[in-house]
MARNU-375089 format. One line per field, with one value per residue (C-alpha): residue number from 1; residue in one letter; y, z, x. Coordinates in steps of 0.2 Angstrom, whole numbers, plus 5000, padded with zeros to 4 digits. Example, Ala and Ser with C-alpha at 12.3 -4.5 7.8 and 13.67 -1.06 7.14 Angstrom:
resi <- 1;2
resn <- A;S
north <- 4978;4995
up <- 5039;5036
east <- 5062;5068
% end
This chain:
resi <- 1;2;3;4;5;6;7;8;9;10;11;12;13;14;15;16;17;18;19;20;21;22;23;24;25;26;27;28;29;30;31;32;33;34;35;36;37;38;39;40;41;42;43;44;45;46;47;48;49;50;51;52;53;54;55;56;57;58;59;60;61;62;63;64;65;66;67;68;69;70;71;72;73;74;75;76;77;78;79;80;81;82;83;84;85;86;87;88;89;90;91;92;93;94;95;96;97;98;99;100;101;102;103;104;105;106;107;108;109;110;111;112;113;114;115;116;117;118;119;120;121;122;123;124;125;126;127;128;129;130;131;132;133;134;135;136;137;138;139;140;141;142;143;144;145;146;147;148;149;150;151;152;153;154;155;156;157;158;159;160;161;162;163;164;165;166;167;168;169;170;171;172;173;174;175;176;177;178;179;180;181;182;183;184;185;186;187;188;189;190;191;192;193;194;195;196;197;198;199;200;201;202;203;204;205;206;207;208;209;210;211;212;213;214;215;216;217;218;219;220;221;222;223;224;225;226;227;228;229;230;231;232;233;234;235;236;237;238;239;240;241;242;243;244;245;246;247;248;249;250;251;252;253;254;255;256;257;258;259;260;261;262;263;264;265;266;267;268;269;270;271;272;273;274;275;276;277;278;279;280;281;282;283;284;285;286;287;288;289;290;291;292
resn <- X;X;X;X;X;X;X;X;X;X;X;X;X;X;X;X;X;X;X;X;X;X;X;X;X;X;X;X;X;X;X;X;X;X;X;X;X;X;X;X;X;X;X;X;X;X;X;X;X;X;X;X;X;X;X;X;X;X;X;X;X;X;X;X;X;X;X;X;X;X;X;X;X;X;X;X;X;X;X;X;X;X;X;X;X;X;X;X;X;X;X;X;X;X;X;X;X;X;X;X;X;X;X;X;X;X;X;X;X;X;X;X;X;X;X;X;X;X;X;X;X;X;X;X;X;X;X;X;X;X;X;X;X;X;X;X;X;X;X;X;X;X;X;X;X;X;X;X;X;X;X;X;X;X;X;X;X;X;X;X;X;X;X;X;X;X;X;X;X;X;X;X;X;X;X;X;X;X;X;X;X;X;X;X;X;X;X;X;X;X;X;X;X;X;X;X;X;X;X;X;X;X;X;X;X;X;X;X;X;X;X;X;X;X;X;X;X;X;X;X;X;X;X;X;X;X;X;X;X;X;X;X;X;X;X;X;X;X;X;X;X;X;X;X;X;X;X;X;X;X;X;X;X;X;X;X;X;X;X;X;X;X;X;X;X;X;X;X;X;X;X;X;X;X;X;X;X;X;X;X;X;X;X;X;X;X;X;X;X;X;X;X
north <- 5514;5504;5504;5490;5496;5489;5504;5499;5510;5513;5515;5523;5520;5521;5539;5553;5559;5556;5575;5581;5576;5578;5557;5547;5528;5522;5508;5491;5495;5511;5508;5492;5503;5516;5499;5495;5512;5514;5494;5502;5518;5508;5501;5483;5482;5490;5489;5490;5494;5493;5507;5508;5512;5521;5531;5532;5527;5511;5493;5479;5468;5453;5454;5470;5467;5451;5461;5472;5455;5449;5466;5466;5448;5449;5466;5455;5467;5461;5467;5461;5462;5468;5469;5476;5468;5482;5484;5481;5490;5506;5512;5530;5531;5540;5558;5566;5556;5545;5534;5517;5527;5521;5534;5529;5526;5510;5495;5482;5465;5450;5447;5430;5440;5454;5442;5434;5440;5436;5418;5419;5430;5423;5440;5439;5449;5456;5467;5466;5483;5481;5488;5501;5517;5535;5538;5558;5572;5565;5551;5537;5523;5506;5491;5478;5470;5458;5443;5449;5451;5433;5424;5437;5431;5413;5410;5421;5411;5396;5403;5405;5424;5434;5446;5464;5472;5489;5497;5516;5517;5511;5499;5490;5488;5477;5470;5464;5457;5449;5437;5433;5427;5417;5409;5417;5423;5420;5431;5446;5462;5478;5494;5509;5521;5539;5554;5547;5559;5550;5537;5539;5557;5556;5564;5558;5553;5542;5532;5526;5524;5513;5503;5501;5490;5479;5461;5457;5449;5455;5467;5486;5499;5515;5532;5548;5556;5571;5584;5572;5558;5560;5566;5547;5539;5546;5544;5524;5521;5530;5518;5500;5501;5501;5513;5518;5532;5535;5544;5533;5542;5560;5570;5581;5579;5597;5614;5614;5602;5586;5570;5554;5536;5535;5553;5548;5531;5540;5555;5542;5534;5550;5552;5538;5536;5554;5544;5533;5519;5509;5502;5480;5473;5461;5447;5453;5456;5441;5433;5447;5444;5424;5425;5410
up <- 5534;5520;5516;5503;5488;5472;5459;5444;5429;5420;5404;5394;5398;5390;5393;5380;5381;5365;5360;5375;5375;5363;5367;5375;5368;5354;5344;5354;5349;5358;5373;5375;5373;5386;5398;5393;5398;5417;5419;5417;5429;5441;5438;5446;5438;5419;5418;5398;5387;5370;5357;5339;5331;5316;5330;5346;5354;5364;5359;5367;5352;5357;5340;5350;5367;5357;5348;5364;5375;5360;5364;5381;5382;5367;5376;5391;5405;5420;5422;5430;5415;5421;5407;5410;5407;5409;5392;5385;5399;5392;5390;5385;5387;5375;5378;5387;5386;5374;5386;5373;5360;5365;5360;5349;5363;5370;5369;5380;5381;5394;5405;5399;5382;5392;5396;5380;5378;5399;5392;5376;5386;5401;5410;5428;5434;5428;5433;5437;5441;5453;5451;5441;5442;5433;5426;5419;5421;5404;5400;5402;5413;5416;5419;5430;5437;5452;5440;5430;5441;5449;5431;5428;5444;5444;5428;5431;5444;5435;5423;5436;5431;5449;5450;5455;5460;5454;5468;5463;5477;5496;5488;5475;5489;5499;5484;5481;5499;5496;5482;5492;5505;5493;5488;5469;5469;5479;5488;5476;5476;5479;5470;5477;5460;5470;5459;5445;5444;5450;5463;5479;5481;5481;5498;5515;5525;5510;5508;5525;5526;5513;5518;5536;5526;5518;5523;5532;5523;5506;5496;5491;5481;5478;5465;5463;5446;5440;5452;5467;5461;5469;5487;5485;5483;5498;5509;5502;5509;5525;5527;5521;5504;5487;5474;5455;5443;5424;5410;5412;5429;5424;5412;5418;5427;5432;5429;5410;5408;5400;5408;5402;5410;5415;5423;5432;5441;5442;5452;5464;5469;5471;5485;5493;5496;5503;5515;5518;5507;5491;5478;5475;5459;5450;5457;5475;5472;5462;5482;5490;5477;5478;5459;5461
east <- 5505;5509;5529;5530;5518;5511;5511;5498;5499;5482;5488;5474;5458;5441;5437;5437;5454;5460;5456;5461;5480;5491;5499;5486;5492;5480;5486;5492;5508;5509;5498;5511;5525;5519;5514;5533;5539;5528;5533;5552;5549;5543;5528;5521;5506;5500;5482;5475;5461;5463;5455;5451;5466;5457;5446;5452;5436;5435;5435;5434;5438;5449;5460;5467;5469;5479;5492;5495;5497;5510;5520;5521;5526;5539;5549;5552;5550;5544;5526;5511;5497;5480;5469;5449;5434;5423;5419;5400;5392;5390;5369;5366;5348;5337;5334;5319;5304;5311;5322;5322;5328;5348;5360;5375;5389;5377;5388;5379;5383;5380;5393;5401;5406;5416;5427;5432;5447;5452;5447;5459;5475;5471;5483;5489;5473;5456;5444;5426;5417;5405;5390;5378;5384;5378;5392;5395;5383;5374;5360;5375;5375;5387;5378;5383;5367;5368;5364;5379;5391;5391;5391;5408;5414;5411;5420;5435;5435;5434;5448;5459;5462;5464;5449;5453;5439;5431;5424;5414;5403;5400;5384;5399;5410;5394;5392;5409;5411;5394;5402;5416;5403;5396;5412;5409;5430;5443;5457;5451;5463;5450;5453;5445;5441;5438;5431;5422;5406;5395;5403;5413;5419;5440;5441;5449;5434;5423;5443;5443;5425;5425;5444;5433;5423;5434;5436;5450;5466;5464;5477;5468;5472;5466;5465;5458;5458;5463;5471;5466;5478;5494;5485;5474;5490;5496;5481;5480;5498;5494;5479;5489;5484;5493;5492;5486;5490;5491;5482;5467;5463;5474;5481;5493;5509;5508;5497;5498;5511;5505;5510;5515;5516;5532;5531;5517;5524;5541;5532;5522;5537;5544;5530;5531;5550;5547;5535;5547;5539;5546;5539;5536;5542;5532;5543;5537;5520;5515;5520;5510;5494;5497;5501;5516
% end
């Protein structure tokens, strides 16, 4: 078990919750602020998107990720800044037998333009998500090909940015530990992302299946969304690992009560000092993730 935990907060994501919360962070100034507030329940880590402030939907335009970078920096609380690059690997394929026919939500760029705003900011950590996956029940899919993947690595390597890496399915995690062969990124952190239809299943057997496969020496995490978020906290600690919540991967703190970013980190280390565990703080897990 794992008794000195990093706690990212994923702040607000790409998904479609906008509609479905009456407070999911929008603006850079409020995702900052609710980065500001998990940082000061507890949170080591905030990870980031950025959305269209007239919309909602989600951006991956560098003027944004910019402003939040400049309020999270100006508050002067201690966080460790995560900040995606996942963006521009969105394809909705055409319906029925009209598959070239992209649908509105395609935003698909190559990999070196996902991470202009990594190059710009250059945050404590990124993310690379690590393979193709179907992602929802619908014609959507994210792209990250083979090709892509090792250019994204190799410059945020060459950036000097530490890669965490995305893992949705046992084929990413051989994927990932095939670019570390290869020397494409150095001492990653791996995050196991559990749940997302239609990736790893957020269940017991599929967690340690998959942290039986990790390389040796290298910091983990792990979520489940939804309902199975504060049980996949509590399996990663029992397996070594560290953990993630927020409103990227869950909505609700409890049965129809609405939660928010602070409520969420302030309930996971709730659990784990139940488990007899305790929380890093950015000071200690910049030496556990060889950030100093």
């Amino acid at each position: 078990m794992n008794r000195d935990v990093i706690v990212t907060c994923a702040i607000t994501g790409a998904g479609d919750t906008v509609g479905k919360h009456p407070a999911i962070p929008v603006t850079p100034k409020q995702i900052a602020d609710s980065a500001i507030e998990a940082a000061n329940a507890g949170a080591t880590i905030v990870h980031c998107h950025v959305r269209d402030p007239e919309t909602g939907n989600p951006s991956r335009d560098p003027a944004l990720y910019r402003e939040l970078m400049e309020h999270i920096r100006s508050s002067n609380v201690d966080v460790i800044v995560n900040l995606t690059a996942g963006m521009g690997g969105d394809l909705e394929i055409g319906p029925g037998e009209e598959p070239f026919k992209f649908g509105s939500s395609t935003d698909l760029v190559g990999p070196l333009e996902r991470l202009v705003h990594v190059e710009e900011l250059r945050p404590d950590i990124c993310t690379l998500d690590c393979g193709t996956l179907n992602f929802g029940d619908g014609d959507t899919i994210y792209v990250a090909t083979p090709a892509q993947l090792r250019a994204g690595a190799k410059r945020i390597t060459e950036l000097g940015v530490k890669v965490e890496l995305e893992i949705f399915d046992t084929g990413n995690l051989q994927f990932a530990n095939q670019m570390l062969k290869e020397g494409l990124i150095k001492d990653p952190m791996y995050q196991l992302c559990l749940g997302i239809p239609w990736g790893a299943p957020a269940d017991t057997s599929t967690m340690k299946a998959m942290v039986d496969n990790l390389p040796g020496g290298h910091q983990w995490s792990a979520f489940g969304i939804g309902r199975m978020q504060m049980p996949m906290a509590a399996q990663a600690m029992l397996l070594g690992g560290h953990v993630r919540v927020g409103l990227e991967d869950n909505i609700w703190l409890d049965k129809g009560v609405y939660a928010s970013n602070g409520k969420l980190v302030e309930r996971v280390i709730e659990l784990m000092q139940r488990m007899g565990a305790s929380p890093q703080t950015p000071a200690q897990a910049r030496k556990t993730l060889n950030l100093v």
